[in-house]
N, C-alpha and C positions, 0 to 999 in steps of 0.2 A: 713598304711593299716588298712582296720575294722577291731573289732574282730568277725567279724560271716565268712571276708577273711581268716584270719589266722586259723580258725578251718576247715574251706574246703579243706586249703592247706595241714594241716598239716593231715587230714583223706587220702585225695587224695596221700600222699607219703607212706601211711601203706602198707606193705605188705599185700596179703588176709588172711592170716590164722591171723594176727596179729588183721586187723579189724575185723574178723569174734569172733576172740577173746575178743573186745574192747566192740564191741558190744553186746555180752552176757554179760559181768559183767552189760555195764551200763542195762540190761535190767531186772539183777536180783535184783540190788537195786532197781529199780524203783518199779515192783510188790511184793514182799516178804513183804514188812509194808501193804497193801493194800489187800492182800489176808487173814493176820490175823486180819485185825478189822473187814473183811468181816463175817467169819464163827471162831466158838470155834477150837481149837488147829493147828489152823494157823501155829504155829511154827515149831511143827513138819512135818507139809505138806511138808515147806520151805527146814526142814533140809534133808529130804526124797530127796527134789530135788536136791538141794545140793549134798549129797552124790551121787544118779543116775547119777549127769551128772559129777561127777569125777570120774565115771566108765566108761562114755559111754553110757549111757544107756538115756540118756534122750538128744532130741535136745535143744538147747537156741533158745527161741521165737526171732524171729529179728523184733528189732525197724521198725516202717513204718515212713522212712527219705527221702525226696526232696532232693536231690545233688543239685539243684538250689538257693534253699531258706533254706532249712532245718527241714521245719517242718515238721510236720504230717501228709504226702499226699504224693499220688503219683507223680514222678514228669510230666508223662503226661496229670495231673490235674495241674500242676503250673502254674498262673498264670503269673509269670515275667516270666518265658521260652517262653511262649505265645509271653511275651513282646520283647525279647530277637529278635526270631525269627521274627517280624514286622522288628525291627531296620537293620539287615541284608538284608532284599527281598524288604521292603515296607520303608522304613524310606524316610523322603520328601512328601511324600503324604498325603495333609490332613494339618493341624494347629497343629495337638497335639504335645506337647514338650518331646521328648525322657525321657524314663527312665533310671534314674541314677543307671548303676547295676555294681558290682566288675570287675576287668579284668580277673581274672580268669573262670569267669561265661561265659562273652564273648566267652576264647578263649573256653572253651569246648563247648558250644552251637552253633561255626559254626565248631566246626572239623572236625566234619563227611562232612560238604560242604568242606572243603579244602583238607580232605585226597583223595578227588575222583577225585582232580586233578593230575597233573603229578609233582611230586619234583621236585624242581630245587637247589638239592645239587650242581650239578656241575656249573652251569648255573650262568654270573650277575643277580642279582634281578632287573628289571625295571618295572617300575610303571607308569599305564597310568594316565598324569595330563595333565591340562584344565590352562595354563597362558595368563592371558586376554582376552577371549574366545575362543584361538587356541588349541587341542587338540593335545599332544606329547608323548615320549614317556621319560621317567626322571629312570635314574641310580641311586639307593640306595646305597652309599660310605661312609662308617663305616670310612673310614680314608683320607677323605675330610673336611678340616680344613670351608672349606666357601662354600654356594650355588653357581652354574655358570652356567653359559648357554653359549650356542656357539654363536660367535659374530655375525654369519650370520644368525644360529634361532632370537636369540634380534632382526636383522633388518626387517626380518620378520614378527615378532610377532608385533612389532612396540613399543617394550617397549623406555621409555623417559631413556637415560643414561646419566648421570651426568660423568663429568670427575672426574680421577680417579688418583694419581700419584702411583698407586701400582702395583706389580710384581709380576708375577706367575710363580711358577719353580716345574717342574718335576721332576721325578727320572732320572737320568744319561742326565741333557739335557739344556739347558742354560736358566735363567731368562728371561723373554720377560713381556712386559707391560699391563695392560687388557688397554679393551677399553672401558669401564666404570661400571657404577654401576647403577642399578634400584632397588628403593629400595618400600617397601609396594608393591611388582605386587602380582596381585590378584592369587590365585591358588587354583582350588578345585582337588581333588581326590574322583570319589565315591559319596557318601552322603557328605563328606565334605568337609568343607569350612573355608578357612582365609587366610593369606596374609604372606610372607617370601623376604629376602632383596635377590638378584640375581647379583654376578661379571659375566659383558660380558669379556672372554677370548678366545684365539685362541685353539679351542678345536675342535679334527675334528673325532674322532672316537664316540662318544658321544652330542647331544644335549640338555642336560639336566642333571644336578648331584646336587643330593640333600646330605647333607651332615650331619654332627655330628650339626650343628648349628639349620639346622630344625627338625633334632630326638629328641634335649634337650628342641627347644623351645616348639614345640608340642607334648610331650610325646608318641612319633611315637616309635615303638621297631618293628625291624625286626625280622621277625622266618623264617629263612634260611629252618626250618624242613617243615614248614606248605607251604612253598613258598608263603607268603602274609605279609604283612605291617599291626603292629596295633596300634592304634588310641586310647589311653586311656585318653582322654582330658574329664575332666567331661561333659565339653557343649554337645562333638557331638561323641561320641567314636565310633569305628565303627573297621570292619576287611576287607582291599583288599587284595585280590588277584594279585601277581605278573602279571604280564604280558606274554601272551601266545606264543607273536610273540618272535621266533628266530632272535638274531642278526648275519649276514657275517660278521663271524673273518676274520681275514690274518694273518698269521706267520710273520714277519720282521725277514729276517735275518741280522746278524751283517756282517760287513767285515771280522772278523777273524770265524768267523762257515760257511761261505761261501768257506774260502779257507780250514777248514778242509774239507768240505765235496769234495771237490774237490780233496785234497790229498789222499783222501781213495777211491776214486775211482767211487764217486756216480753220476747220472744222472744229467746233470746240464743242464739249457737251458737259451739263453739270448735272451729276446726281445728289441728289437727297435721299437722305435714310428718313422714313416717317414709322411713327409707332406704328402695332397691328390694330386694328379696328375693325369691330363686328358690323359698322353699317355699309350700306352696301354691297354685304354680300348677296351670292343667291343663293335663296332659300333649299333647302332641303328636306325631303321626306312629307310634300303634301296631301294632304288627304285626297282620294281618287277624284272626289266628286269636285274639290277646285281644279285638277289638273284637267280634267275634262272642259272645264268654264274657260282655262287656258287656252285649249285647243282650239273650241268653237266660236271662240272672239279672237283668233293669231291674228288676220290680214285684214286692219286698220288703218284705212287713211283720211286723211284732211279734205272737205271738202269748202264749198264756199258756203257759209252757215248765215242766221239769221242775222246773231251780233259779228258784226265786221269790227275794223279797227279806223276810224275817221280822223284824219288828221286836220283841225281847224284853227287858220292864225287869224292872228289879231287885227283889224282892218288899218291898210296901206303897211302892213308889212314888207321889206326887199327879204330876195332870197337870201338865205347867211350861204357861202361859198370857201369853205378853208380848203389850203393844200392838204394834201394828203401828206403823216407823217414818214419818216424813215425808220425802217425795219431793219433786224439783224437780217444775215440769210437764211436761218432755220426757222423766221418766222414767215419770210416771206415762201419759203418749201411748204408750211403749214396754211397761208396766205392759197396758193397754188390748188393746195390740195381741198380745201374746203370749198371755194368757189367753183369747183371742178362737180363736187356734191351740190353744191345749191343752185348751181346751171341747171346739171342732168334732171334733179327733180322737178324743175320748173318754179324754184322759191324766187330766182333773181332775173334778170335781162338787161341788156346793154340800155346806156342813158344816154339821152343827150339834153339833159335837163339846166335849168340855169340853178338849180341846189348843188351843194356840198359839201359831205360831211366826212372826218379822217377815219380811217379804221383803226381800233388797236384790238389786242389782246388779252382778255380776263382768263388766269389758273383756274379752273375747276379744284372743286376737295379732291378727287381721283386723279389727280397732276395732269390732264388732257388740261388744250387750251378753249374757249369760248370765243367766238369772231362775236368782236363789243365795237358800234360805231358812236364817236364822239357827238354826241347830236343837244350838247350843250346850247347852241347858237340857234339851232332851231328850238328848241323847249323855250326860250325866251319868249319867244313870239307866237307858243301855242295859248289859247285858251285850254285853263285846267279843269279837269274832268274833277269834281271833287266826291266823287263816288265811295261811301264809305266802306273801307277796310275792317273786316271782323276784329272783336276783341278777342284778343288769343285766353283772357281769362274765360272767357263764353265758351270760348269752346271747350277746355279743358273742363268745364263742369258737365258738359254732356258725354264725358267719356269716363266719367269719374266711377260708374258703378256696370261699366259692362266686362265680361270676361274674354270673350275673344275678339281680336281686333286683326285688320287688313289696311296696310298701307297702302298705295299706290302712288306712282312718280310718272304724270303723263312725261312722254318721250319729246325733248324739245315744243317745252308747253306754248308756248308764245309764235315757234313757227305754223303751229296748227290754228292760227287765227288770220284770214285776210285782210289788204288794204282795202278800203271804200274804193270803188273803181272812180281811177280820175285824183286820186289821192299818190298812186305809187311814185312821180316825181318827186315829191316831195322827201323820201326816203335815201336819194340819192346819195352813195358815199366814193368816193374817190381812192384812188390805193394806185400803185406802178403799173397795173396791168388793165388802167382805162375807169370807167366809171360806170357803175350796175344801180339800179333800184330795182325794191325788194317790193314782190307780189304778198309779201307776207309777215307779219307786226315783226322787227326786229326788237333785239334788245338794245335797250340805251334810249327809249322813246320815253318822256313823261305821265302819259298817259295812258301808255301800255299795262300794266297793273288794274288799271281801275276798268280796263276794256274786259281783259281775265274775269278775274270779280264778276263780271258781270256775265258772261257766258258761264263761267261754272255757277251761280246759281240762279240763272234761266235754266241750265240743263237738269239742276237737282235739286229744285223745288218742291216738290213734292214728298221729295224724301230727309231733307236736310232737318236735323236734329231729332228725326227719328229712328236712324241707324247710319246718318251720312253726316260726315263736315269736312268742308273743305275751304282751306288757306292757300289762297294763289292755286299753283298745279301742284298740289296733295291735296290728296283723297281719303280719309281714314272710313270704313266701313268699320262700327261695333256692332256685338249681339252676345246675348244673355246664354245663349247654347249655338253647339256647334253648327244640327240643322238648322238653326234660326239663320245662324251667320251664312251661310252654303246658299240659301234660298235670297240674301239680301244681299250675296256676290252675284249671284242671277242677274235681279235688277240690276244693280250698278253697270255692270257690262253691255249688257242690253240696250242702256242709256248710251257707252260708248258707240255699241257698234253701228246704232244708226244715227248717231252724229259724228259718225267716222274717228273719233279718238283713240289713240291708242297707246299704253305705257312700255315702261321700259322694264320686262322683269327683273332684272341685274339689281335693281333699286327699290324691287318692294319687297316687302314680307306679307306674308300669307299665315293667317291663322294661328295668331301667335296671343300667347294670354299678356305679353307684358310689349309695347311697341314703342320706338323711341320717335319722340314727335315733338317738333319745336324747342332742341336744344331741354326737352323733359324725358321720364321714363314713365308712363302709364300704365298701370295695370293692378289685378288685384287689389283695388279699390282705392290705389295711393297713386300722386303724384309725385315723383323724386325729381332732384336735382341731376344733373347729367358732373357725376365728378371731377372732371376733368376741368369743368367752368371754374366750377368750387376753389380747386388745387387754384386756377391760374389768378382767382381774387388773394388766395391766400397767401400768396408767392408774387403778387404784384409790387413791381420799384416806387420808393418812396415819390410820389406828385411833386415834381419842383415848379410845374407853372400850373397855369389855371387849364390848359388844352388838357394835360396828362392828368388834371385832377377830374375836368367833365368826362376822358375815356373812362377811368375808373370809374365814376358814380353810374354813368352809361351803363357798364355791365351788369354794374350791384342791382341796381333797380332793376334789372329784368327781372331778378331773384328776389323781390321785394316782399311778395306773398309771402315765405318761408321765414322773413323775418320780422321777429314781433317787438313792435317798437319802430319801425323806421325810418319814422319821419325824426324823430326825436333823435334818434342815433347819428343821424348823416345832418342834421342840423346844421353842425360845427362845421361841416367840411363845405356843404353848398353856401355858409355864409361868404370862403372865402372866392366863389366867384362871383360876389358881387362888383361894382365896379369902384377901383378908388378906395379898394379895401388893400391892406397891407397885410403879408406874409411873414414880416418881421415880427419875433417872438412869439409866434402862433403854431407851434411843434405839431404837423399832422399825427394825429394819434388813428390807426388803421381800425374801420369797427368790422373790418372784417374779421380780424383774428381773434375776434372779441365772439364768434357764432360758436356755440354747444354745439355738443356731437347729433340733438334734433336737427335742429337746424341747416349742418353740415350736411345729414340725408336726403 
């Protein structure tokens, strides 16, 4: 350090009364010799002053001193502050070669420009720099052993990497390998300029970390206080300012502070990522004349119709009565909110029934939840409806040669059917907020299905397998032409509207040549497999019991049509759930991965 640094610093740490103090003496040695060679009895003038100003009585003249340079000038006559002040606003412009002035001179000459920014005590310090002429944003890491950049910035930027056999390891996290090393890449900040070696590493919260290796090479010092980077390299000194843009944290939590927080009772939420899927969307771009069909059947409701839903037990049956179980709390917010809708429409009403059945909750394919009551204990002691269920091969043969086709998904199919009056006790389910039976067929009932069934085809009788089929609450309308098909939406709705039904558009498609139905894809004279089933036969874990071997044949077999041969094929595999049969040396051979590319479609 010079010595004209070390007396600014050391003036700059006085206290005021101290300088103010320092100041007068040096100012009374300076005149007192000077005033007595001037005029006869000098001395005494001196000692006059002397003595007044250890009374008070006299000010100490103050020295006229430059904080800049030091001499004898004002300092907004100084010329290097002049200088000082180019180097910050203006430095680059021009040929002239910077002046070489102290670091301390520096930092007080731009403070006033850095205090008028905002601190970033709390904040990383990042600093905008220029690597190979791409402009980034670079983390100042006091406890960063080596410069790095992210391996996908390097790809980017297009820096040259040399291989590397070295290792980078984090706090609590495993060693992993960089991807190499660039070393001389050019890097300006600012007015300045030179060059620093850069490890490409897998680093994903950060593109840029400058480290202790570039602070010592280029005499860079961070002021956390000033929020700016400084530069005391004789060539090019200079002062940045941190960077203004805010970076998105994220919290990470661990496995074990996830389950305290859980234990204590706090708000927890889980997302799932699911693939994109075209079902259920809503349709777009349909033709005038169905949107108008839209229009003039909108305001659909339930009314009490011919088939009801009759709940009959078995004779001297007791009523089954279970507690109701326990809920998270964002089931019972969901619990809350639902009942809040099935009040106001008038589906449910208070019980004081001697039934009871527990409430749970079934996911929807669309992640929304379904209110499902456990009504296991009643179905025991119902007589079964055994009312036959369509063959879903029957109905795919009436769809097999039309070209336009219309879905439809009545809107909560099952609450559009009522209880037999005199029957709603019996529905009764229990939950924390008292106990409701329902005005209207819930789900979880035994014989709820065969009730369905039976009103959708009283209602569509007349037209069923000649433009109409319907499975449970789906509705498929085909036809050979488009007016054919327009004229036999007519009908269909017409059916809805005076037996008050009503669907849910979000969930059908309209007029479409190829319609996915029943886990198939229809149209254009073929039936396909739905791929995705396909992939999950293909990609199914080896069967180690007989449960995981009937899931698998489960599936196969819905897809049984498509293949030819398969009773023969699945032979081997259904023998081994016989009973008393043994799995030792019986090697499951998959006759899945055994389908052609027919097959497959």
């Amino acid at each position: 350090m010079a010595e004209e640094d070390r007396v600014f610093f050391f003036l700059d740490g006085l206290q005021p009364w101290e300088k103010k103090d320092l100041v007068g003496r040096a100012t009374s040695r300076t005149k007192a010799p000077k005033a007595s060679k001037a005029k006869g009895g000098g001395d005494r003038r001196a000692q006059n002053e002397c003595r007044g100003r250890e009374r008070g009585l006299v000010s100490p003249q103050k020295k006229l001193t430059c904080y800049v340079c030091g001499k004898n000038h004002w300092a907004r006559d100084c010329r290097k502050k002049k200088q000082v002040n180019a180097i910050q606003t203006k430095q680059g412009e021009g040929n002239a070669e910077p002046t070489k002035i102290g670091a301390l001179r520096l930092v007080n000459a731009v403070q006033g420009l850095a205090s008028s920014s905002k601190p970033h005590n709390k904040e990383l310090s990042h600093i905008d720099v220029t690597l190979n002429g791409r402009t980034t944003r670079a983390l100042v890491d006091t406890g960063a052993t080596h410069n790095f950049v992210a391996e996908m910035e390097a790809k980017q930027i297009g820096l040259p990497l040399e291989k590397d056999a070295g290792r980078i390891k984090a706090v609590n996290s495993e060693a992993q390998p960089v991807a190499g090393v660039a070393n001389g890449v050019a890097i300006a900040m600012g007015p300045w300029r030179g060059n620093a070696n850069f490890t490409a590493a897998p680093i994903d919260d950060f593109q840029v970390i400058l480290s202790m290796d570039f602070l010592a090479s280029w005499k860079a010092v961070p002021m956390p206080h000033l929020g700016a980077l400084s530069i005391i390299d004789e060539a090019a000194s200079c002062m940045l300012l941190a960077s203004q843009e805010k970076t998105v944290s994220t919290q990470t939590l661990s496995a074990l502070q996830l389950q305290k927080g859980v234990n204590r009772g706090e708000m927890t939420y889980l997302a799932a990522i699911r693939e994109a899927s075209d079902e259920g969307l809503e349709e777009e771009g349909l033709p005038a004349e169905i949107e108008l069909v839209l229009v003039d059947f909108l305001d659909v409701l339930p009314p009490r119709r011919e088939v009801n839903h009759d709940i009959e037990l078995e004779p001297g049956a007791k009523p089954p009565a279970k507690a109701p179980y326990r809920m998270a709390p964002l089931k019972l917010e969901e619990l809350q909110k639902q009942l809040k809708e099935l009040h106001d429409t008038g589906f449910i009403r208070p019980s004081k029934a001697s039934y009871g059945a527990p409430i749970l909750f079934q996911q929807k394919s669309d992640g929304s939840l379904r209110l499902f009551i456990d009504y296991r204990a009643l179905n025991k002691l119902m007589v079964k409806n055994k009312y036959p269920i369509p063959l879903v091969a029957d109905l795919f043969d009436q769809l097999e040669k039309a070209k336009y086709f219309t879905k439809l998904d009545l809107c909560s199919g099952y609450y559009q059917v009522q209880i037999v009056e005199g029957d709603e006790e019996k529905t009764t389910c229990t939950m924390r907020y008292g106990a409701y039976e329902f005005l209207v067929m819930p789900f979880g009932l035994t014989n709820a299905l065969a009730t369905f069934c039976t009103l959708m085809n009283k209602l569509f009788h007349p037209y069923l397998d000649r433009f109409v089929v319907v499975y449970l609450d789906d509705i498929v309308v085909y036809s050979n032409t488009l007016q054919e098909h327009i004229e036999h939406l007519r009908t269909v709705f017409q059916v809805l509207w005076e037996n008050q039904l009503f669907v849910k558009k979000e969930k059908c498609t309209f007029s479409k040549e190829e319609v996915h139905f029943l886990g198939h894809w229809i149209g254009q004279g073929l039936i396909r497999t739905n791929q995705r089933k396909v992939q999950a036969i293909c990609k199914w874990e080896t069967p180690t019991t007989v449960f995981e071997l009937r899931s698998f044949l489960r599936l196969v077999n819905y897809y049984r049509r498509f293949i030819a041969g398969y009773s023969a094929r699945a032979a081997p595999l259904t023998d081994l759930l016989k009973k008393n049969h043994s799995w030792d040396g019986h090697p499951i051979a998959y006759e899945s991965r055994k389908l052609n590319d027919t097959e497959r479609r």
